[in-house]
C-alpha positions in Angstrom: -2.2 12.1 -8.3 1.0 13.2 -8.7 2.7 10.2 -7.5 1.1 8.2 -10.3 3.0 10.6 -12.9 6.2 9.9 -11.5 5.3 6.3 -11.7 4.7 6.7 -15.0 8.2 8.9 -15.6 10.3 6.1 -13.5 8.6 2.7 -13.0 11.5 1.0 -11.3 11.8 3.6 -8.9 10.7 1.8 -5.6 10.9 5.1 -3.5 8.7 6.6 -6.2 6.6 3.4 -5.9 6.3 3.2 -2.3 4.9 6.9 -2.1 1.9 6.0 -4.5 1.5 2.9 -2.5 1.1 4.9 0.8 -0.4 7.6 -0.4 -3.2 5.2 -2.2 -3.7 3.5 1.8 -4.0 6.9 2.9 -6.9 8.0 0.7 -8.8 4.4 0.8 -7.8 2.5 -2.2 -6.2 -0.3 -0.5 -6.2 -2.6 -3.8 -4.0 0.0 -5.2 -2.0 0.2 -2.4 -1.7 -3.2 -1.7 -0.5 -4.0 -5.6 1.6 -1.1 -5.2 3.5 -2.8 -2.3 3.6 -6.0 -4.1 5.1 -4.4 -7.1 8.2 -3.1 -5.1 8.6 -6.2 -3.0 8.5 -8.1 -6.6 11.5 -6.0 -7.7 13.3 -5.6 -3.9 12.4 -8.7 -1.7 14.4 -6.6 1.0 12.7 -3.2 0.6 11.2 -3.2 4.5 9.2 -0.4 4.6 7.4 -2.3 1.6 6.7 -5.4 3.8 5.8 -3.1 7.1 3.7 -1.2 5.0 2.0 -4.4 3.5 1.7 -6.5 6.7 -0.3 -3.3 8.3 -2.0 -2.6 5.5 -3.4 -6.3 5.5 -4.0 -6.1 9.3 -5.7 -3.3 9.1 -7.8 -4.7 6.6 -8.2 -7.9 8.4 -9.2 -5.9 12.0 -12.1 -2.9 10.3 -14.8 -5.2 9.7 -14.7 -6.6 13.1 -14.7 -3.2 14.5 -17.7 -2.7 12.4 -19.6 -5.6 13.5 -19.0 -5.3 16.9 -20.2 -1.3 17.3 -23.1 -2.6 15.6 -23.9 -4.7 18.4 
């Protein structure tokens, strides 16, 4: 992925950062994503679209399995 590169290139870039991080949610590696979020959050407490980005990402993750168990039903 190219946003990984440019991780690589600039790791205290949060913007850089922050498109890995959503780009990771996007394609289903929420681990990543989630540790990506962290990462900027841990270098900018105040970066918001970090902590929108986590709090969905976490809620999302919280709300799928139910929605799995109940269309099993």
């Amino acid at each position: 992925m190219a946003f990984e590169k440019a991780v690589e290139l600039a790791p205290q870039d949060t913007e850089i950062r922050f498109n890995l991080a959503t780009s990771c949610g996007f394609f289903g590696r929420e681990k990543d994503a989630e540790q990506h979020f962290q990462r900027i959050l841990d270098q900018n407490p105040g970066h918001a679209k970090a902590w929108l980005s986590l709090v969905r990402l976490k809620k999302q993750k919280a709300v799928i399995p139910r929605l799995e168990a109940a269309l099993e039903k």
